[in-house]
ROTIDO-753487 format. One record per atom (N, C-alpha, C, O): residue number from 1; chain; atom name; x, y, z. Coordinates in nm, 2 decimals. Layout:
// residues N
+-----+-------+------+--------+--------+--------+
:   n : chain : atom :      X :      Y :      Z :
+-----+-------+------+--------+--------+--------+
: NUM :     A :   CA :      X :      Y :      Z :
...
+-----+-------+------+--------+--------+--------+
// end
This chain:
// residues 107
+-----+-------+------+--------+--------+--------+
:   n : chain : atom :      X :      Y :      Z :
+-----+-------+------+--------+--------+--------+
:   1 :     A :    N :   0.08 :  -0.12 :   0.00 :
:   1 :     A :   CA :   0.00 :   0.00 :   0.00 :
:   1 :     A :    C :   0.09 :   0.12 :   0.00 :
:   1 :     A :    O :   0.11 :   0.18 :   0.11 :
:   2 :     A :    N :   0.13 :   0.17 :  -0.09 :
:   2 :     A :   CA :   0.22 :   0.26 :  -0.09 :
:   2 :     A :    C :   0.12 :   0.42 :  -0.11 :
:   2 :     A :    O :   0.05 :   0.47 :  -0.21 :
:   3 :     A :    N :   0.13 :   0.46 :   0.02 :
:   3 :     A :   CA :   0.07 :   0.59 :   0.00 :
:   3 :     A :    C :   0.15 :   0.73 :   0.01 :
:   3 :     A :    O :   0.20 :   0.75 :   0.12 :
:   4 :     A :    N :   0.17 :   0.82 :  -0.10 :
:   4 :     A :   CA :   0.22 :   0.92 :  -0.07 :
:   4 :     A :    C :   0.14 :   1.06 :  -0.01 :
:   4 :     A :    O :   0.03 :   1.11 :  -0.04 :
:   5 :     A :    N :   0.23 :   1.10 :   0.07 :
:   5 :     A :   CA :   0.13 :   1.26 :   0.13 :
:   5 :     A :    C :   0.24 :   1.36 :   0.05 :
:   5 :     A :    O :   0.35 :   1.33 :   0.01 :
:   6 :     A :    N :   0.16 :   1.48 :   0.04 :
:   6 :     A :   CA :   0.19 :   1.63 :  -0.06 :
:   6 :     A :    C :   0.14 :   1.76 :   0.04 :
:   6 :     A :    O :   0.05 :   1.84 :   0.02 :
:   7 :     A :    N :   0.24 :   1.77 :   0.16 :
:   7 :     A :   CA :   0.17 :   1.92 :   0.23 :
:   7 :     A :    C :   0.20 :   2.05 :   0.15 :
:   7 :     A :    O :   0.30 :   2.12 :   0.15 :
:   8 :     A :    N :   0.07 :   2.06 :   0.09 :
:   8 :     A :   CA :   0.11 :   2.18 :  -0.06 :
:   8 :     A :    C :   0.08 :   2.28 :  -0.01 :
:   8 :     A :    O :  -0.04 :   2.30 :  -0.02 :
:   9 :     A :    N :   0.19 :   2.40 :   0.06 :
:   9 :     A :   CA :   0.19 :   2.57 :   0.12 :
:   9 :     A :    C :   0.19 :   2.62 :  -0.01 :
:   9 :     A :    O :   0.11 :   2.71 :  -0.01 :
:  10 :     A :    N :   0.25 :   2.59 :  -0.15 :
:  10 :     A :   CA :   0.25 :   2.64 :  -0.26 :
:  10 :     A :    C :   0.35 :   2.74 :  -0.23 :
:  10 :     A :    O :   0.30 :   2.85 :  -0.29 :
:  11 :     A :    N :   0.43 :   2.76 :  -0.19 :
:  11 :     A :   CA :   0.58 :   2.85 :  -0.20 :
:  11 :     A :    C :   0.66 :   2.75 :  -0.17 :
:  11 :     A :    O :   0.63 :   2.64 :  -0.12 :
:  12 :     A :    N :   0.80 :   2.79 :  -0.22 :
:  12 :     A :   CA :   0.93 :   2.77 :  -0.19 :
:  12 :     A :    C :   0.94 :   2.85 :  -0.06 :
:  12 :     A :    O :   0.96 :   2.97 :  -0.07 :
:  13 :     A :    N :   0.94 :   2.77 :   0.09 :
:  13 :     A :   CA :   1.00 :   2.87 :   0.16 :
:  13 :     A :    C :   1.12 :   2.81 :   0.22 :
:  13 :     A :    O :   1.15 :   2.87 :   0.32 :
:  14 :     A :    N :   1.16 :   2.75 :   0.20 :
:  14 :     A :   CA :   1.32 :   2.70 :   0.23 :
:  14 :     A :    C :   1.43 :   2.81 :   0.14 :
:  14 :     A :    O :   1.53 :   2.87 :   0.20 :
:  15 :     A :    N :   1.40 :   2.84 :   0.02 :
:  15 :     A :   CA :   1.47 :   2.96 :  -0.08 :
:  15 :     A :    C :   1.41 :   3.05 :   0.02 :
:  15 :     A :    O :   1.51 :   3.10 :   0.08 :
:  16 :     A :    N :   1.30 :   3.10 :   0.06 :
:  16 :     A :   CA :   1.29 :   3.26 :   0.09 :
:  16 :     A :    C :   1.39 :   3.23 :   0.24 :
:  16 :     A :    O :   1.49 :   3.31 :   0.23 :
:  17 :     A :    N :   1.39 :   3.16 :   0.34 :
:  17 :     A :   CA :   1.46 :   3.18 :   0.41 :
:  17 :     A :    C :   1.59 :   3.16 :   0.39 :
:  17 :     A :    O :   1.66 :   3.23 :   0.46 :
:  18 :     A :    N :   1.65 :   3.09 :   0.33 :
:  18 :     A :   CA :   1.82 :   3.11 :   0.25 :
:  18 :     A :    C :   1.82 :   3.25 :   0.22 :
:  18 :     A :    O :   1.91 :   3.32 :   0.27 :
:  19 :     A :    N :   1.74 :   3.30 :   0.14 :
:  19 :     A :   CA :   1.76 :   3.45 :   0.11 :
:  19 :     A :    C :   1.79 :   3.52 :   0.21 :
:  19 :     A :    O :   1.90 :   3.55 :   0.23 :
:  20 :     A :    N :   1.68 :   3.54 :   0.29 :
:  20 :     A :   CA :   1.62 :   3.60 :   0.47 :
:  20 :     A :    C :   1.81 :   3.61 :   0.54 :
:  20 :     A :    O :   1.87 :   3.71 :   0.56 :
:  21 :     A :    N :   1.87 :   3.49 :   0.55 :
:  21 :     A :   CA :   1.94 :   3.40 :   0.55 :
:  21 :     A :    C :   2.09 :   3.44 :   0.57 :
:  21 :     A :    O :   2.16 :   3.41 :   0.67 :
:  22 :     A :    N :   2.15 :   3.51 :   0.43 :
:  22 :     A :   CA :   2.21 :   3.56 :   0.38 :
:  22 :     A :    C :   2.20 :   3.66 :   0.37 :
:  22 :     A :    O :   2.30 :   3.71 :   0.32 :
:  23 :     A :    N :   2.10 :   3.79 :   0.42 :
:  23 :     A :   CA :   2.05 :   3.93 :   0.42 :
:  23 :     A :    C :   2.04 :   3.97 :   0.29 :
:  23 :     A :    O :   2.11 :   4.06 :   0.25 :
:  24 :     A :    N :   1.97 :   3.93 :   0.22 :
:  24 :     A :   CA :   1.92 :   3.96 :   0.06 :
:  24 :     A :    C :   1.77 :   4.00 :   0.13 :
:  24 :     A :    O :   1.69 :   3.98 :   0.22 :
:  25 :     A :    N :   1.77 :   4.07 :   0.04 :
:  25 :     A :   CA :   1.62 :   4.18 :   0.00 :
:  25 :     A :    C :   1.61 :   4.18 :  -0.08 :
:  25 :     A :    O :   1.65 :   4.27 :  -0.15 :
:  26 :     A :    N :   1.53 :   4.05 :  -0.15 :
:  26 :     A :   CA :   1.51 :   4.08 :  -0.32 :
:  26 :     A :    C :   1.37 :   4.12 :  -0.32 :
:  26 :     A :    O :   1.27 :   4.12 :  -0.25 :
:  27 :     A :    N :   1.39 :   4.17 :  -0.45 :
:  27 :     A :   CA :   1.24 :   4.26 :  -0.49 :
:  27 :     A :    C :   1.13 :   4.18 :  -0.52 :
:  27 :     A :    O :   1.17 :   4.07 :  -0.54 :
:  28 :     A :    N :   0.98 :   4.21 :  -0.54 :
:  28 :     A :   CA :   0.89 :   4.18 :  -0.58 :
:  28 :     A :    C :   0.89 :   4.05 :  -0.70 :
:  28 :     A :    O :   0.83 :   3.94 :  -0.69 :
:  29 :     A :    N :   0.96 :   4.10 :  -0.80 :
:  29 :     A :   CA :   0.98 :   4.02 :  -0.88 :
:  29 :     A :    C :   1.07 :   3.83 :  -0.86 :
:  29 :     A :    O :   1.05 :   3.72 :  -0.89 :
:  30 :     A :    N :   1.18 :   3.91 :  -0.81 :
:  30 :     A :   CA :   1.29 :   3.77 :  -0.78 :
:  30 :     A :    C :   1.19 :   3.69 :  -0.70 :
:  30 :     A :    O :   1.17 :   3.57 :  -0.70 :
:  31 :     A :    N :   1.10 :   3.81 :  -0.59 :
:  31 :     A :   CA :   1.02 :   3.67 :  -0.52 :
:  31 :     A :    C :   0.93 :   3.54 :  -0.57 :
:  31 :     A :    O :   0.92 :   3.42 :  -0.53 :
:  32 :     A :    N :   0.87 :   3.65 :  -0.71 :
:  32 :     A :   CA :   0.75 :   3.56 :  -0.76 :
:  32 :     A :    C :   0.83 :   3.44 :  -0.79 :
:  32 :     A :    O :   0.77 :   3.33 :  -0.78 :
:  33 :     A :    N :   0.96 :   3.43 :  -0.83 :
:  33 :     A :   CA :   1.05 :   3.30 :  -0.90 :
:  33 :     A :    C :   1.04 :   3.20 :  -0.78 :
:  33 :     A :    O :   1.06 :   3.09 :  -0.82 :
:  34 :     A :    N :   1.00 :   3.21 :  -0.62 :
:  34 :     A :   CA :   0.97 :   3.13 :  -0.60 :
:  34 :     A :    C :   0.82 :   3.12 :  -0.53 :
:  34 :     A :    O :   0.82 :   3.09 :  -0.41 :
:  35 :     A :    N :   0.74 :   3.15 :  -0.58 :
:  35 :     A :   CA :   0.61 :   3.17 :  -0.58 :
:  35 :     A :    C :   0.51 :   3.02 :  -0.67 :
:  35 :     A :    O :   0.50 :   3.01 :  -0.80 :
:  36 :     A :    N :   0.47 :   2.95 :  -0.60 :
:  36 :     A :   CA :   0.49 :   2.81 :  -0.66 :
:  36 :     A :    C :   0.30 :   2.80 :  -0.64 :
:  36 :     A :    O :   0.25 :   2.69 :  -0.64 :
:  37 :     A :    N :   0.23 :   2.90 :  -0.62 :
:  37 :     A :   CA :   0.13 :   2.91 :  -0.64 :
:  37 :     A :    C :   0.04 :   3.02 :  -0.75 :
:  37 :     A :    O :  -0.08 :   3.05 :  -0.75 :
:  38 :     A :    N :   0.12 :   3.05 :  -0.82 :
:  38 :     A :   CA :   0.10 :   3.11 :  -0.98 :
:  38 :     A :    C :   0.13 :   3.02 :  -1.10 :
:  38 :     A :    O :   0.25 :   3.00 :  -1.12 :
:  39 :     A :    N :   0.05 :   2.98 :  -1.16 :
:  39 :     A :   CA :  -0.06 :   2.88 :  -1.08 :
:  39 :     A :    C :  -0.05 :   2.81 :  -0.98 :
:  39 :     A :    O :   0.06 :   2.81 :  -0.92 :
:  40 :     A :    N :  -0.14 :   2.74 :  -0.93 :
:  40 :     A :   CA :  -0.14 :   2.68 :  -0.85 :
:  40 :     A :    C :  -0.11 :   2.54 :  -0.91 :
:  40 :     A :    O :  -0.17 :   2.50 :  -1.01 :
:  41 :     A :    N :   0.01 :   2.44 :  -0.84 :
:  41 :     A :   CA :   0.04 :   2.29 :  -0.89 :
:  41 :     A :    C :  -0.10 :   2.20 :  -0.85 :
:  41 :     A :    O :  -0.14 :   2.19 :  -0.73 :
:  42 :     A :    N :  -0.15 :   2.14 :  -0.96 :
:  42 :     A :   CA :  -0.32 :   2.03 :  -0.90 :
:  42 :     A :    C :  -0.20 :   1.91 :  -0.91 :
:  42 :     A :    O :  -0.13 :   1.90 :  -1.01 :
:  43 :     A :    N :  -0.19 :   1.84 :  -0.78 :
:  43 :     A :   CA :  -0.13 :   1.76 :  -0.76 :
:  43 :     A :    C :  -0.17 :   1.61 :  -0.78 :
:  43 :     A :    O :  -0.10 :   1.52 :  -0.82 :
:  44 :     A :    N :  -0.34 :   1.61 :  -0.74 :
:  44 :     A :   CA :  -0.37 :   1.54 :  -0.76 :
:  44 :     A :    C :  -0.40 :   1.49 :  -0.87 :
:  44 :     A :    O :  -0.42 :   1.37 :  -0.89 :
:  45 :     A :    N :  -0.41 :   1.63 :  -1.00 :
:  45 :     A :   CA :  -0.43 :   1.60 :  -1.16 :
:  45 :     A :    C :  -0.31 :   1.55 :  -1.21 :
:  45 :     A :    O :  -0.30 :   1.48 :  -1.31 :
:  46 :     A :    N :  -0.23 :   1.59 :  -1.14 :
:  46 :     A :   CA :  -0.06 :   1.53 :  -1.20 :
:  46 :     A :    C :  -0.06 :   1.38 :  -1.20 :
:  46 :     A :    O :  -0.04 :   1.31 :  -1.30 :
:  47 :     A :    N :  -0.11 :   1.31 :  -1.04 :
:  47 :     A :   CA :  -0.13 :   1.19 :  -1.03 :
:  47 :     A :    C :  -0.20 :   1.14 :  -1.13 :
:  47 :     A :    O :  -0.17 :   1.06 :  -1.21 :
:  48 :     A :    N :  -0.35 :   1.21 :  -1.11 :
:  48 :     A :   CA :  -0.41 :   1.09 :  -1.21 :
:  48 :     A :    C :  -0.34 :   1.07 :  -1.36 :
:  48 :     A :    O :  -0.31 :   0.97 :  -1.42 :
:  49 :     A :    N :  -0.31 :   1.21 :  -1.39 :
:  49 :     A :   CA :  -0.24 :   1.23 :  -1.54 :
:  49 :     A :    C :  -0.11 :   1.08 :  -1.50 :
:  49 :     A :    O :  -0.05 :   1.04 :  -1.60 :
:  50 :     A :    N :  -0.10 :   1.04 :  -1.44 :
:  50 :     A :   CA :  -0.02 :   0.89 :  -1.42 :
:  50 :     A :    C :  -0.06 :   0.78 :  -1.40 :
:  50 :     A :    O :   0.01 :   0.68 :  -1.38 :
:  51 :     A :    N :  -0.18 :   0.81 :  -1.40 :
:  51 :     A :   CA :  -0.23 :   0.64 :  -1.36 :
:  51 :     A :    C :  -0.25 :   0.67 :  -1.21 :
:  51 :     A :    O :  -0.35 :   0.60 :  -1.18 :
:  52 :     A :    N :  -0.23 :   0.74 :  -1.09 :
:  52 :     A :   CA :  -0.21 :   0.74 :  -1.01 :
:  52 :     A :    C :  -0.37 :   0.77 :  -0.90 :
:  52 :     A :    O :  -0.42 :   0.88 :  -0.88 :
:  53 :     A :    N :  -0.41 :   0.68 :  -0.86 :
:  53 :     A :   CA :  -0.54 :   0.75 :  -0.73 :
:  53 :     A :    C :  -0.51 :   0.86 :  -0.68 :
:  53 :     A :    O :  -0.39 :   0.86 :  -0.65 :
:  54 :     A :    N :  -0.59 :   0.97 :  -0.66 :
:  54 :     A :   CA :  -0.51 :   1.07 :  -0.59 :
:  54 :     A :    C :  -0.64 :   1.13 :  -0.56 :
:  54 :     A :    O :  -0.74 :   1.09 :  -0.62 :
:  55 :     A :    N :  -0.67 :   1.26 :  -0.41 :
:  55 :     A :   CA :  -0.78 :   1.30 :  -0.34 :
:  55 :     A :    C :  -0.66 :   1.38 :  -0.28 :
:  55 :     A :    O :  -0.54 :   1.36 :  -0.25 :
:  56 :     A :    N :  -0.79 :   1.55 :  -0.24 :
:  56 :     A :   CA :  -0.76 :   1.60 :  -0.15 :
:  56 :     A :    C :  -0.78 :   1.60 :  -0.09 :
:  56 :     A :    O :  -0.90 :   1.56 :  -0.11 :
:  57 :     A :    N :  -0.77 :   1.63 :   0.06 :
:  57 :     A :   CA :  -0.76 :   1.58 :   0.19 :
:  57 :     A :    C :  -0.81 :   1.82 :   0.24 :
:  57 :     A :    O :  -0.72 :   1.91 :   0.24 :
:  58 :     A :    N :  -0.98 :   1.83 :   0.26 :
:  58 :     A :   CA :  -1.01 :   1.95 :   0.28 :
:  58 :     A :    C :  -0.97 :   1.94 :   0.43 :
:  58 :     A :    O :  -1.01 :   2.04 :   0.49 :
:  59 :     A :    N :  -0.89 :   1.82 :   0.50 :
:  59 :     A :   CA :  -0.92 :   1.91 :   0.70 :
:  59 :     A :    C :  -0.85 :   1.77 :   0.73 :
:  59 :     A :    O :  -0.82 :   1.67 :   0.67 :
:  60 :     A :    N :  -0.83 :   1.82 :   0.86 :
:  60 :     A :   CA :  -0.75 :   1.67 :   0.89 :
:  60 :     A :    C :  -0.83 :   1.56 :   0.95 :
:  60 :     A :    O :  -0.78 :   1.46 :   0.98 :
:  61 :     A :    N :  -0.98 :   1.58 :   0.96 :
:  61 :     A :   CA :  -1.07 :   1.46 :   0.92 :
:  61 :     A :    C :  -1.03 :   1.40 :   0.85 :
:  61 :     A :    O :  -0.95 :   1.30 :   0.87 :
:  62 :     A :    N :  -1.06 :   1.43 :   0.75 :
:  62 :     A :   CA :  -1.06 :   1.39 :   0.55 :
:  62 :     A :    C :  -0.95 :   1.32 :   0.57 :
:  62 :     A :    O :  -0.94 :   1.20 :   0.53 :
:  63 :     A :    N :  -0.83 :   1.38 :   0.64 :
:  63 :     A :   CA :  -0.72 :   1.27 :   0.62 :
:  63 :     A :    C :  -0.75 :   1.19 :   0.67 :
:  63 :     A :    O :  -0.78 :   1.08 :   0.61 :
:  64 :     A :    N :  -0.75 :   1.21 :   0.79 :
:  64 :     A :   CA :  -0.76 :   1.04 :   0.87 :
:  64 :     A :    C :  -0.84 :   0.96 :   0.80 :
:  64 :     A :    O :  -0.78 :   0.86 :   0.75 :
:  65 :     A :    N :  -0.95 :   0.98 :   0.78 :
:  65 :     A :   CA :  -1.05 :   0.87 :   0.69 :
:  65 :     A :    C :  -0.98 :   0.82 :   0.55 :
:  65 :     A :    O :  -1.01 :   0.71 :   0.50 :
:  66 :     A :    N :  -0.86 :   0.96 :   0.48 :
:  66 :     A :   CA :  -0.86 :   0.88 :   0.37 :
:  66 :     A :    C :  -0.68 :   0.77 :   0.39 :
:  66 :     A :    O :  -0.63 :   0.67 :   0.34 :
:  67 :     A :    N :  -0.65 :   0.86 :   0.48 :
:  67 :     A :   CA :  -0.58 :   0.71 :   0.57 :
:  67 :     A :    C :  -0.56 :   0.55 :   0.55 :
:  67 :     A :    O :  -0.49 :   0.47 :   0.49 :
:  68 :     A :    N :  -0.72 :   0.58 :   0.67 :
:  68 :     A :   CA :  -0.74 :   0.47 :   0.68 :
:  68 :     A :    C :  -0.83 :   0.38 :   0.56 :
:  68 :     A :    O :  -0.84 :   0.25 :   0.56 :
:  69 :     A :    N :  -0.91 :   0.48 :   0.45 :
:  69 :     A :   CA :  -0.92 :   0.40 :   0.34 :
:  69 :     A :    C :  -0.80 :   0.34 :   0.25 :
:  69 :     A :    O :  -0.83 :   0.27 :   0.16 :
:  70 :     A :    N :  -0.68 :   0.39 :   0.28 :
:  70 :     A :   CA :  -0.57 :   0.38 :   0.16 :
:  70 :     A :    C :  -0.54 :   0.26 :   0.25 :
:  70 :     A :    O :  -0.46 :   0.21 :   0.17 :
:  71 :     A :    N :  -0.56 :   0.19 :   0.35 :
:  71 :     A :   CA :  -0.47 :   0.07 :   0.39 :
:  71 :     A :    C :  -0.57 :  -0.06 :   0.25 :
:  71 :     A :    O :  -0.52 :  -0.16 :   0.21 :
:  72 :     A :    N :  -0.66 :  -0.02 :   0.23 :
:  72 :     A :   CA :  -0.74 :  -0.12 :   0.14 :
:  72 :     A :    C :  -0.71 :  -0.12 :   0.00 :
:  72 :     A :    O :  -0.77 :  -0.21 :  -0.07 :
:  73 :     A :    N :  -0.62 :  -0.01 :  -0.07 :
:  73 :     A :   CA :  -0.63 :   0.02 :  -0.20 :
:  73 :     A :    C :  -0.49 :  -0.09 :  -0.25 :
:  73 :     A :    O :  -0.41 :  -0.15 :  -0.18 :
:  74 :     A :    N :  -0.49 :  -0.10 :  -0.39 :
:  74 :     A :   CA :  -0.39 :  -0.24 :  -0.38 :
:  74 :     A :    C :  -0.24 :  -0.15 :  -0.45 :
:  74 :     A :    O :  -0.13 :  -0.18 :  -0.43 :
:  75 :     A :    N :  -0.28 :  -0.05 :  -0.52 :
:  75 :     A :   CA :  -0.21 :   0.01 :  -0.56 :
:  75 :     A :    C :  -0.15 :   0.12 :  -0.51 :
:  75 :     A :    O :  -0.14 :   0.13 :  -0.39 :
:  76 :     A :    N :  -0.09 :   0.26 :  -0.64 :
:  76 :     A :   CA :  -0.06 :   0.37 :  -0.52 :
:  76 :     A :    C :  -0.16 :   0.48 :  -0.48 :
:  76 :     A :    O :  -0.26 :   0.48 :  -0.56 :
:  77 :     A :    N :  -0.16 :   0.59 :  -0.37 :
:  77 :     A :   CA :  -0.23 :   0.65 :  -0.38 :
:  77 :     A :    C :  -0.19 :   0.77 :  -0.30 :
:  77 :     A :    O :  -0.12 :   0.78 :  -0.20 :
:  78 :     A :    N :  -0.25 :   0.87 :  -0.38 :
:  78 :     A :   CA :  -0.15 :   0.99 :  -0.34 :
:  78 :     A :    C :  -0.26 :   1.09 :  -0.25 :
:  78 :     A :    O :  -0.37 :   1.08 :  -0.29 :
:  79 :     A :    N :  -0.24 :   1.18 :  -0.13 :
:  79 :     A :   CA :  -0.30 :   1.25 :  -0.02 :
:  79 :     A :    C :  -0.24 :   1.38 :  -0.05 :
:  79 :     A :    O :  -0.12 :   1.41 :  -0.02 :
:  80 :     A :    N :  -0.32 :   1.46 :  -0.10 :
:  80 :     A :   CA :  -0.31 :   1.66 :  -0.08 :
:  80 :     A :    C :  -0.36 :   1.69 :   0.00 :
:  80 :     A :    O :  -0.48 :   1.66 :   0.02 :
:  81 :     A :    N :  -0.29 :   1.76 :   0.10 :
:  81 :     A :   CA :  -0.37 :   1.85 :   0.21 :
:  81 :     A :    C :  -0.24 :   1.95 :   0.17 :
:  81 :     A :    O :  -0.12 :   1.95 :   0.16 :
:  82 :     A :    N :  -0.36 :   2.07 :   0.17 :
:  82 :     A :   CA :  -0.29 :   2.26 :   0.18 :
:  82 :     A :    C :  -0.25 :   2.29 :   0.28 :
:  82 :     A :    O :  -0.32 :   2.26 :   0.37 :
:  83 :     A :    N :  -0.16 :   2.34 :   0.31 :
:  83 :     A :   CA :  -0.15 :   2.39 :   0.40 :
:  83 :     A :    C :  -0.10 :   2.57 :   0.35 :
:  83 :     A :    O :  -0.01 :   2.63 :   0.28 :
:  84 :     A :    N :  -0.26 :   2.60 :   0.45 :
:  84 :     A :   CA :  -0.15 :   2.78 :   0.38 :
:  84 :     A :    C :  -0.19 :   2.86 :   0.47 :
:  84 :     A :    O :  -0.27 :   2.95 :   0.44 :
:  85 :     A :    N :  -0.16 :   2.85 :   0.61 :
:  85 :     A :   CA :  -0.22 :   2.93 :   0.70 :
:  85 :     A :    C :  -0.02 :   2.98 :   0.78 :
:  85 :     A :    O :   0.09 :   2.93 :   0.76 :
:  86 :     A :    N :  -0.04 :   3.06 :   0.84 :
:  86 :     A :   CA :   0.05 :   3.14 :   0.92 :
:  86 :     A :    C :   0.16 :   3.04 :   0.99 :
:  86 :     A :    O :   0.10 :   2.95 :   1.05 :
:  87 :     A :    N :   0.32 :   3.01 :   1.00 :
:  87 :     A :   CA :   0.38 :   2.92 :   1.09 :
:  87 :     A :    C :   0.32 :   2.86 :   1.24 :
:  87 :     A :    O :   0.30 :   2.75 :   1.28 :
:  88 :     A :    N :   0.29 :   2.97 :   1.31 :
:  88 :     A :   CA :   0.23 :   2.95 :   1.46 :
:  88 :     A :    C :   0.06 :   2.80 :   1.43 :
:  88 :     A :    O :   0.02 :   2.72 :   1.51 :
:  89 :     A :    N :   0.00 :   2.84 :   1.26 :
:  89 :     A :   CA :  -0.11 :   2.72 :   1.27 :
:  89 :     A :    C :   0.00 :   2.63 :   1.22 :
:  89 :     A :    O :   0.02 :   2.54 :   1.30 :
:  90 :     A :    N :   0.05 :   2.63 :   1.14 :
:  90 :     A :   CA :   0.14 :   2.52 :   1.05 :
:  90 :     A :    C :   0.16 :   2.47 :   1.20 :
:  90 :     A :    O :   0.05 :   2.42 :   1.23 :
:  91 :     A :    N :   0.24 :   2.47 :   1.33 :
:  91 :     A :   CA :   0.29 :   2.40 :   1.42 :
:  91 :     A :    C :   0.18 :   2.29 :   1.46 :
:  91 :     A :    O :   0.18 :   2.17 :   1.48 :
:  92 :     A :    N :   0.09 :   2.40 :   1.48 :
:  92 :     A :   CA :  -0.06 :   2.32 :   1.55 :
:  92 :     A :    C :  -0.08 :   2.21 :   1.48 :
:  92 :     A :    O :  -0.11 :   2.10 :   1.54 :
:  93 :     A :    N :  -0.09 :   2.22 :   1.31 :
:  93 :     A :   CA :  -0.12 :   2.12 :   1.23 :
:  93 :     A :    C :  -0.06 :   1.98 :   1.23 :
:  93 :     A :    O :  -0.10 :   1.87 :   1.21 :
:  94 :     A :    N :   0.11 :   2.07 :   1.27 :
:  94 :     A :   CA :   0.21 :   1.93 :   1.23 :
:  94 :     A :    C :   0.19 :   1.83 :   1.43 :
:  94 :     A :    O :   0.20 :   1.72 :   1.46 :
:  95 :     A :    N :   0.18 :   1.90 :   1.48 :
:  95 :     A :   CA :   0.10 :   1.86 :   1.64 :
:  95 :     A :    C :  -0.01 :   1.78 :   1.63 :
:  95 :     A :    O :  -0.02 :   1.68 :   1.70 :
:  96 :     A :    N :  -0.13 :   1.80 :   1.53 :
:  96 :     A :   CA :  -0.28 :   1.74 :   1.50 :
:  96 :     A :    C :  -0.21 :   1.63 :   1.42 :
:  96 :     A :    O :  -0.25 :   1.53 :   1.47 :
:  97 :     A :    N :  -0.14 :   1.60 :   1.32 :
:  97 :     A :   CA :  -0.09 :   1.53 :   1.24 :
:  97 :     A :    C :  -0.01 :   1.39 :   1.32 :
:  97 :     A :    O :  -0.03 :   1.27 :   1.31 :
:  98 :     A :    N :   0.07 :   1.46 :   1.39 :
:  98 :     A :   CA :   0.15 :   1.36 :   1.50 :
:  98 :     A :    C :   0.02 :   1.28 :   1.61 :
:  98 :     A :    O :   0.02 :   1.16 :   1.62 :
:  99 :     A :    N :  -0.08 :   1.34 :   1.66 :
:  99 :     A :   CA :  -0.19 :   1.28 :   1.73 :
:  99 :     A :    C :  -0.26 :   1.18 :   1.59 :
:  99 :     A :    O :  -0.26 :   1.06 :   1.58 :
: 100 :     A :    N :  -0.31 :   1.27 :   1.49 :
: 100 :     A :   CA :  -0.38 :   1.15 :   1.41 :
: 100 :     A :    C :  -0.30 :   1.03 :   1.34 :
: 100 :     A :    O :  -0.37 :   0.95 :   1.29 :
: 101 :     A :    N :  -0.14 :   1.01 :   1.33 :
: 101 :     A :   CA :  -0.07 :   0.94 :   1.30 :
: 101 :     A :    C :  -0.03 :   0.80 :   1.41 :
: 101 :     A :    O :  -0.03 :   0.68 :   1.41 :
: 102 :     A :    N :  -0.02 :   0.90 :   1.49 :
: 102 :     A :   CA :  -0.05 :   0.76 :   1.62 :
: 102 :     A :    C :  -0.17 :   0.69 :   1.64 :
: 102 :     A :    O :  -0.17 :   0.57 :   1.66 :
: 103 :     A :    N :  -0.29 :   0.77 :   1.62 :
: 103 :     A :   CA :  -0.40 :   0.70 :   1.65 :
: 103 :     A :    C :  -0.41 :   0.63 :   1.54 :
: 103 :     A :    O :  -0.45 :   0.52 :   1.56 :
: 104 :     A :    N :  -0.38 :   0.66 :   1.40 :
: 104 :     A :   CA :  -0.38 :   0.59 :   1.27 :
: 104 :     A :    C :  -0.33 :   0.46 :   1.30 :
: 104 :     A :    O :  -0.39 :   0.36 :   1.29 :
: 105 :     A :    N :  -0.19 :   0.46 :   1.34 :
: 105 :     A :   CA :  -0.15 :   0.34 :   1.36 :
: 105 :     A :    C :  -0.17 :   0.27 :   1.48 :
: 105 :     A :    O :  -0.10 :   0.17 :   1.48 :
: 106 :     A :    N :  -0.23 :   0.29 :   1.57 :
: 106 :     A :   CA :  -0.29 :   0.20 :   1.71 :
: 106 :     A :    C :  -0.40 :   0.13 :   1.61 :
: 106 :     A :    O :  -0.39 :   0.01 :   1.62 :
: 107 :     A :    N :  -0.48 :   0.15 :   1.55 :
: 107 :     A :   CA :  -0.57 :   0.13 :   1.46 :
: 107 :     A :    C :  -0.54 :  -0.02 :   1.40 :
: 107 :     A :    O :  -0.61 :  -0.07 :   1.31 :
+-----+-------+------+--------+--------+--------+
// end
């Protein structure tokens, strides 16, 4: 059951903080270069465009359930969940994620 997860913020922020980093101030422009939500990447269209099952995951319900439906699928299957809220929620999330992961696997 090979399932992959995609936590899609839609930036590069590992580049903006190298930048940050290094004391670079780049402009408006250099930013957009890592601006990875103009367009937005459909990840899950990429998958299917491979053969690949794929769903997004709107809350971290959705995950869990599609979790625990991916232990049944024979093939692969790929999990989007966005994340595009502020660092201080990102922490909470990756905290919610560690609780539904454990409980996923006591399961």
């Amino acid at each position: 059951m090979p399932v992959s997860w995609i936590f899609a913020n839609r930036r590069s922020a590992i580049l903006r903080h190298e930048l940050a980093h290094v004391g670079a101030n780049p402009r408006r422009t250099a930013l957009d270069l890592l601006d990875l939500g103009n367009p937005d990447l459909n990840w899950v269209r990429i998958a299917q465009g491979f053969g690949v099952e794929a769903v997004a995951a709107a809350d971290l319900g959705m995950l869990s359930d599609l979790l625990r439906a991916s232990l049944s699928r024979r093939g692969p299957f790929l999990i989007e969940l966005a994340v595009l809220r502020a660092w201080p929620a990102r922490l909470r999330l990756l905290t919610s994620l560690r609780a539904v992961g454990k409980s996923f696997v006591k399961r």
